[in-house]
Backbone as a chain_set.jsonl record, in Angstrom:
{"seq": "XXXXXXXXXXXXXXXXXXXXXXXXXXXXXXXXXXXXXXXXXXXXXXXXXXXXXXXXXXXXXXXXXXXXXXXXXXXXXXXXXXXXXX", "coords": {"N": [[87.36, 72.178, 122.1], [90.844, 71.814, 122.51], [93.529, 73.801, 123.708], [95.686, 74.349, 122.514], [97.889, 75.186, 120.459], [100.207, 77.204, 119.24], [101.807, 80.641, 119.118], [104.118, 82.793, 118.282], [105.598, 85.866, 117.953], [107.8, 88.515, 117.163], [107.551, 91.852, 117.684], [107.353, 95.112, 118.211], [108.017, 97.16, 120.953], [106.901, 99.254, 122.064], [104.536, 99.157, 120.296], [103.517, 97.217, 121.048], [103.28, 97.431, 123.626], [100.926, 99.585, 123.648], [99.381, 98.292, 122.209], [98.326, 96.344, 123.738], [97.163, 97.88, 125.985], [94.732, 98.901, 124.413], [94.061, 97.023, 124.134], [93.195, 95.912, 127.645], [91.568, 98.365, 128.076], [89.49, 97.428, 126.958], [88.818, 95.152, 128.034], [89.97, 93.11, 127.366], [92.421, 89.814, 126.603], [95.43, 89.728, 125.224], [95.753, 87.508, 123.902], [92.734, 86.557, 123.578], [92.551, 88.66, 121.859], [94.009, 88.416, 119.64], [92.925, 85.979, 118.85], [90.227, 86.146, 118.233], [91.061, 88.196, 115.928], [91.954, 85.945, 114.044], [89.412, 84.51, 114.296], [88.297, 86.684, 112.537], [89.274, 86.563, 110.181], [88.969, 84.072, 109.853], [86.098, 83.607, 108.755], [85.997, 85.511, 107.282], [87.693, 84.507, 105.338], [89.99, 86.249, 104.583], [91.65, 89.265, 105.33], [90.556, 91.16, 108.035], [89.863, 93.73, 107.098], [90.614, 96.415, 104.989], [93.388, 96.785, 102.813], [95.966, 99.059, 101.524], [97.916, 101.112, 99.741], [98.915, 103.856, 100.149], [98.444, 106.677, 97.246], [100.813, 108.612, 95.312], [99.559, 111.867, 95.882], [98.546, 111.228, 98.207], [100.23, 110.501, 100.194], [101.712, 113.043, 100.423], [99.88, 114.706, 100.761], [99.902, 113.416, 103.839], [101.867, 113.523, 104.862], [102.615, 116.722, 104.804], [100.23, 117.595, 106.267], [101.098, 115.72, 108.949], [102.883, 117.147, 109.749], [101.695, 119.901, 110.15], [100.836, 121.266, 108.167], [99.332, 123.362, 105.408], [96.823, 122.899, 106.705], [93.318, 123.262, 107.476], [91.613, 125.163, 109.438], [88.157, 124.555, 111.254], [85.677, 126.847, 112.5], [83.625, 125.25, 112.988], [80.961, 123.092, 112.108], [79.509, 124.484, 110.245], [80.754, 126.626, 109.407], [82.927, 124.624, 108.077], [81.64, 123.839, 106.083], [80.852, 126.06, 104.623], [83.768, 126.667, 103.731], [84.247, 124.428, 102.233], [82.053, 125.126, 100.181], [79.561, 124.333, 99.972]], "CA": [[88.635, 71.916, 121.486], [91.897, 72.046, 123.511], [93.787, 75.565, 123.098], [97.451, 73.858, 122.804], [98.939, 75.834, 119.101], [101.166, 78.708, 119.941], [102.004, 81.43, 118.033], [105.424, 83.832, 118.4], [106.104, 87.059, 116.795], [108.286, 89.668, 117.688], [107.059, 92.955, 117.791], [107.946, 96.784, 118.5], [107.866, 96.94, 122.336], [106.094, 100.698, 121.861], [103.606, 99.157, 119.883], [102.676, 95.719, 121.891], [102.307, 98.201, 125.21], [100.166, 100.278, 123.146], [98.259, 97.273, 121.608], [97.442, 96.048, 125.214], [96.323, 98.922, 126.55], [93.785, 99.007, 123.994], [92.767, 95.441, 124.607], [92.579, 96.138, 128.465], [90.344, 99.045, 127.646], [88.072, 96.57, 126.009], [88.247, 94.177, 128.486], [90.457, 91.784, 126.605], [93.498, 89.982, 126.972], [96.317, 89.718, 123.954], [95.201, 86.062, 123.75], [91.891, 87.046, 123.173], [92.176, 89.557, 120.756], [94.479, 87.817, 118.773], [91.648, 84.879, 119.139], [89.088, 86.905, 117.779], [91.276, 88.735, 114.736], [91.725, 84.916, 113.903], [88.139, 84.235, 113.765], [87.518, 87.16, 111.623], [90.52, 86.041, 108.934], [88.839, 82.649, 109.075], [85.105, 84.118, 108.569], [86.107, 86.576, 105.802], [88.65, 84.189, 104.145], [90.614, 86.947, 104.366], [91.736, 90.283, 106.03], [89.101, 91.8, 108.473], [90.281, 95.268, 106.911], [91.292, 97.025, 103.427], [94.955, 97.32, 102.955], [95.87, 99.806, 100.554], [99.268, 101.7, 99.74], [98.057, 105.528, 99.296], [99.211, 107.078, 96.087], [101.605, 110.338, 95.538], [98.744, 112.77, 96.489], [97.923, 111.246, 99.705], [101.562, 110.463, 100.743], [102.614, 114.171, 100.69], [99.109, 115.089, 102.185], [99.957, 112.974, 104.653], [103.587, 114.441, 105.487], [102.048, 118.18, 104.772], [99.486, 117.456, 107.401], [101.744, 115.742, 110.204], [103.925, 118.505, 109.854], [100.945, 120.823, 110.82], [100.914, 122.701, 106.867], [98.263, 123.157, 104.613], [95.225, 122.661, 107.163], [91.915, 124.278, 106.941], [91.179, 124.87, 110.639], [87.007, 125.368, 110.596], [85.17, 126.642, 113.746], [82.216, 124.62, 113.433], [80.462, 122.315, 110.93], [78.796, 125.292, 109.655], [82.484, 126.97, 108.945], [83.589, 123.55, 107.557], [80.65, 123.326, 104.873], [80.888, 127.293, 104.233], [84.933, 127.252, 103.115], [84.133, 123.618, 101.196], [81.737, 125.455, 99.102], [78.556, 122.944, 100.322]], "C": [[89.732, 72.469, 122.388], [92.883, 73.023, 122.553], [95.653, 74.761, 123.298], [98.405, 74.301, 121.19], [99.671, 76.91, 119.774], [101.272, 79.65, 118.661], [103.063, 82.33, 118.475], [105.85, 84.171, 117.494], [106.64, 87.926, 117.658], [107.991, 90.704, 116.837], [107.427, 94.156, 118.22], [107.502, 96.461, 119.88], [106.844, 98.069, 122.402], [104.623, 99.955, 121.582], [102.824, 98.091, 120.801], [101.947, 96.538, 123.33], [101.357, 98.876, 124.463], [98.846, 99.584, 122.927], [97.16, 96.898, 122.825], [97.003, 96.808, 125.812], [95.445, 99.257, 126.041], [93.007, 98.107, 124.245], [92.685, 95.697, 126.08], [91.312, 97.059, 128.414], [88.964, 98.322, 127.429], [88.249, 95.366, 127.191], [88.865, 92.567, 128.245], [91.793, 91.404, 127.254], [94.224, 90.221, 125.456], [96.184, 88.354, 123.876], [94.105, 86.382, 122.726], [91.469, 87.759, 122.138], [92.751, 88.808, 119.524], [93.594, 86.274, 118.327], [90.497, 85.6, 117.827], [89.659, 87.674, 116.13], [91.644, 86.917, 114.027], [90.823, 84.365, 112.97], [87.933, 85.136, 112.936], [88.384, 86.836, 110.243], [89.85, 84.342, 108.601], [86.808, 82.96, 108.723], [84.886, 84.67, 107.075], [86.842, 85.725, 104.79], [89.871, 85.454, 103.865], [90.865, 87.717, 105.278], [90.71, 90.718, 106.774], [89.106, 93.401, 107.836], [90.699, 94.98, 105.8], [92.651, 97.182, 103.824], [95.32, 97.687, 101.899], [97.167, 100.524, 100.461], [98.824, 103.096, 98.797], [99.286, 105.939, 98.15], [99.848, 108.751, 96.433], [101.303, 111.032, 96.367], [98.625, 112.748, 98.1], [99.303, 110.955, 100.505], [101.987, 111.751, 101.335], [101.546, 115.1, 101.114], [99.271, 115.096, 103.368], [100.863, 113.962, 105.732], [103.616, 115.685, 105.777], [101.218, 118.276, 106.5], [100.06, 116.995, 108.769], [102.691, 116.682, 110.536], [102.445, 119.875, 110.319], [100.992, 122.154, 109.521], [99.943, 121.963, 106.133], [96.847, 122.862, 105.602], [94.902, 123.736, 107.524], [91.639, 124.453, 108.313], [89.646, 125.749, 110.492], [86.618, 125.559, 112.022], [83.976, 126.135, 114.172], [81.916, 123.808, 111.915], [80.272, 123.188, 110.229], [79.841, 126.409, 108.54], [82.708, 126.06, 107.91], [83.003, 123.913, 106.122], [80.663, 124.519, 103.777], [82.446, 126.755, 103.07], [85.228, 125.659, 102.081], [83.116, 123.953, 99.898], [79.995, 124.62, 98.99], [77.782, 123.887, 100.295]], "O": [[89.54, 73.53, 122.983], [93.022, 73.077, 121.331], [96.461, 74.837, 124.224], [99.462, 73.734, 120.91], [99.488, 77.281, 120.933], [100.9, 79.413, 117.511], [102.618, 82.798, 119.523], [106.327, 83.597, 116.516], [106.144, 88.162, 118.76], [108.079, 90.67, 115.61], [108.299, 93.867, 119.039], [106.673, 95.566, 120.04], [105.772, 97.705, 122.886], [103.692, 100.064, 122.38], [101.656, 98.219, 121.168], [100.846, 96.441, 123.871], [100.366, 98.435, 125.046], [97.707, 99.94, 123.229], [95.94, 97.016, 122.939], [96.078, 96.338, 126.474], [94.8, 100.049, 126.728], [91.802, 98.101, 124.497], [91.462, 95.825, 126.135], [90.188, 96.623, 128.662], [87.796, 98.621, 127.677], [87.433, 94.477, 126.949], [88.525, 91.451, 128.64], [92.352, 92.098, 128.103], [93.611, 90.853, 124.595], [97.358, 88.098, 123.606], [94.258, 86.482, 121.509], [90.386, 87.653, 121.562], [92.065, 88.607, 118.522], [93.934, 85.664, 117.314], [90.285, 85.249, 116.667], [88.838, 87.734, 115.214], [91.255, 87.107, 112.875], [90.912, 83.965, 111.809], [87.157, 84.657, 112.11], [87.756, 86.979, 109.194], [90.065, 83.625, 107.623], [86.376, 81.881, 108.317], [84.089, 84.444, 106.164], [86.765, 85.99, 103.59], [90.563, 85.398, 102.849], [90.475, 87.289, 106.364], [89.667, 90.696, 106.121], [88.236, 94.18, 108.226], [91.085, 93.881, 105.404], [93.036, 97.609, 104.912], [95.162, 96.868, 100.993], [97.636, 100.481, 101.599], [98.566, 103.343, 97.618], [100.488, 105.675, 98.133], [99.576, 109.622, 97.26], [101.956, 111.228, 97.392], [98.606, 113.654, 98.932], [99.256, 111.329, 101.677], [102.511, 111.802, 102.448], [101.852, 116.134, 101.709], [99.052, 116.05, 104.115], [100.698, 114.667, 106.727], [104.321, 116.1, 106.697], [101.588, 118.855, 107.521], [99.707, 117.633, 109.761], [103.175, 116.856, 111.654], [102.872, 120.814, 110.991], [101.11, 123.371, 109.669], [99.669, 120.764, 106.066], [95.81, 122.594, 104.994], [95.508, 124.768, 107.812], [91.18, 123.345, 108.589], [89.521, 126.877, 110.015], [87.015, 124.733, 112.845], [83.372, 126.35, 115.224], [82.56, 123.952, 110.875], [80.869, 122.995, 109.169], [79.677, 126.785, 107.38], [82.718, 126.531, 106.773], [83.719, 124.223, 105.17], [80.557, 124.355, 102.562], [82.28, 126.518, 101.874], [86.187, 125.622, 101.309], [83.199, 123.34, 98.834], [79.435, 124.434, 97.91], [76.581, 123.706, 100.495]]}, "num_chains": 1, "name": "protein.A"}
């Protein structure tokens, strides 16, 4: 089948260099990948991924945590499992 549809979206410039540098990594181009998330939207009928909008809790986890407050720093699995109580 002849590859002649197009597709144009504008995008964060940050994020598109970002994007492609993941698909070089892999070997890909931004053709390609976008090729392939495609096929999995026409596979699944849907999303290849959950999309979810976290509630209260995990919002102000979130914000707590990129701010560098409230974490547990453990020095080993063995730490981790200890101060969870496992």
């Amino acid at each position: 089948m002849s590859k002649s549809a197009m597709i144009r979206a504008r995008i964060e410039p940050d994020l598109k260099q970002h994007a492609e540098e993941v698909f070089q990594r892999l070997g890909m181009t931004a053709t390609q990948a976008i090729t392939v998330f495609y096929k999995q939207v026409e596979m699944r009928n849907g999303l290849p991924f959950q999309l979810s909008i976290p509630n209260e809790e995990t919002i102000k986890t979130l914000i707590a945590t990129d701010a560098g407050d409230e974490l547990v720093v453990c020095k080993d699995a063995e730490d981790m499992f200890k101060k969870l109580g496992i």
